[in-house]
C-alpha positions in Angstrom: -148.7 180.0 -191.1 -148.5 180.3 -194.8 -148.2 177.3 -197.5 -147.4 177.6 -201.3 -148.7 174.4 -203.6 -148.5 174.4 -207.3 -152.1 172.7 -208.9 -152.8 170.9 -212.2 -155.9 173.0 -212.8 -156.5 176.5 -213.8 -157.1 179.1 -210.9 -160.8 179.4 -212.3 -161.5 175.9 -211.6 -159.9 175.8 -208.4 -161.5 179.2 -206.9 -164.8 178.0 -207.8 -164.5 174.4 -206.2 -163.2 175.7 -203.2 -167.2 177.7 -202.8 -168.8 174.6 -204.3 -170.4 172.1 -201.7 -169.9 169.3 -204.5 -166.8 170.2 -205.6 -165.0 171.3 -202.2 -166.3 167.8 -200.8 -164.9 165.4 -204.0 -161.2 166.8 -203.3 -161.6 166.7 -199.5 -163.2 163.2 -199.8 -165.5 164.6 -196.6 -168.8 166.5 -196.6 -168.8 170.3 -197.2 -171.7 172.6 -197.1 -170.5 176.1 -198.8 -173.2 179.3 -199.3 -170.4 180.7 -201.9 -171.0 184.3 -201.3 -169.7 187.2 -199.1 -170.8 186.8 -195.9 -172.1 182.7 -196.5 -171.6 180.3 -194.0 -169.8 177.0 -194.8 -168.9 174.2 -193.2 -166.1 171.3 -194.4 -165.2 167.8 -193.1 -168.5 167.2 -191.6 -168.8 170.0 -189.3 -165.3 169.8 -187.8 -164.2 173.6 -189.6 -167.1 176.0 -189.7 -167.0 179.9 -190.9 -167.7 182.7 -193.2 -166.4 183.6 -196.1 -165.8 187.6 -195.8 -164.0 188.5 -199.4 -163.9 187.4 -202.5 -162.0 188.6 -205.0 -163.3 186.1 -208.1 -160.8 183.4 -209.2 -157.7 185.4 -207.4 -158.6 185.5 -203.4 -160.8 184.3 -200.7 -161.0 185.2 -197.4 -162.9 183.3 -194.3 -163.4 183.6 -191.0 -162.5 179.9 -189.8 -162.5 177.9 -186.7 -162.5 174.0 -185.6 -164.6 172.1 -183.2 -161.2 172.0 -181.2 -161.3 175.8 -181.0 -162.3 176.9 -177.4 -165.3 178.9 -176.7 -162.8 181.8 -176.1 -160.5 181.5 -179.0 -161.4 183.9 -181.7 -161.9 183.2 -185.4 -158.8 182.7 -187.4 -158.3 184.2 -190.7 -157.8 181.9 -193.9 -156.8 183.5 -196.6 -156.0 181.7 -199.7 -154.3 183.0 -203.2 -155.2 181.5 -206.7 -152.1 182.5 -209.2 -152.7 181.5 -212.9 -149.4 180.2 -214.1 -150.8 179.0 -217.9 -153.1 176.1 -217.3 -151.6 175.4 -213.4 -152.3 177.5 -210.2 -149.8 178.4 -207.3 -152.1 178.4 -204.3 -150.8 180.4 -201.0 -152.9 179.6 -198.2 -152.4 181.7 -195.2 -153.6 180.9 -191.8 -153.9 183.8 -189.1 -154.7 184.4 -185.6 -154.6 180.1 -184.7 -155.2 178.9 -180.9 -152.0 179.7 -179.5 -149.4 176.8 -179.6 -151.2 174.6 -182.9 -149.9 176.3 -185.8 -147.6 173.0 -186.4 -150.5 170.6 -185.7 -153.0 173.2 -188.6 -150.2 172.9 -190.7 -149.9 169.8 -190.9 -153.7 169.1 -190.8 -153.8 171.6 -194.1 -151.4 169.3 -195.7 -152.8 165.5 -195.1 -155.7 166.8 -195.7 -156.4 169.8 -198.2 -153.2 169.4 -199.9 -152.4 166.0 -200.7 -156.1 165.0 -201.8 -156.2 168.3 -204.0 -153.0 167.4 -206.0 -154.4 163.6 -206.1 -158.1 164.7 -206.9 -156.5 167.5 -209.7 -153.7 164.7 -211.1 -156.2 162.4 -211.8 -158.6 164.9 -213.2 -156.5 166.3 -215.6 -155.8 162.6 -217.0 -159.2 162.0 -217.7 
């Protein structure tokens, strides 16, 4: 599953929010708990997606491990790999989503919309006004 989203804020801002407890929970609007180095563990909208991050490539790529509280016990991991692309003072983010529970690719993708998305383009709209 990949999505491409185009955000008022510069890829520096947005890598580093994304590995900032604080940060990653004001665009979310839910709690997240983020160690923001290789090999931290993180959790996002309280609990429900837990992981490690296993790469980071500063201000251009992250890479996490990443499951749900609906994962089953035997479902692996998936992969989340997201792409920060300075385009001047904007960023095109690709987020790509591997290795999902088999049949809920549709219902993540949607989920990454409504809820990661959405509130990011809000959150970074209204920032940038201020």
């Amino acid at each position: 599953m990949e999505l491409v989203v185009v955000l008022n804020e510069t890829n520096e801002n947005l890598y580093k929010a994304w590995l900032d407890s604080t940060e990653h929970s004001k665009f979310t609007g839910s709690k997240a708990v983020i160690d923001p180095s290789a090999n931290g563990r993180f959790s996002a909208w309280d609990g429900y997606i837990t992981g490690i991050t296993v790469a980071l490539e500063p201000y251009h790529k992250i890479v996490q491990k990443w499951r749900t509280t609906e994962f089953n016990e035997k479902d692996e991991d998936s992969t989340l790999e997201l792409l920060f692309e300075k385009q001047g003072e904007i960023t095109k983010l690709t987020l790509r989503h591997y290795a999902l529970p088999e049949g809920r690719g549709d219902d993540y993708r949607k989920g990454w919309e409504d809820f990661y998305v959405e509130p990011m383009q809000q959150y970074y709209n209204r920032k940038r006004k201020q």
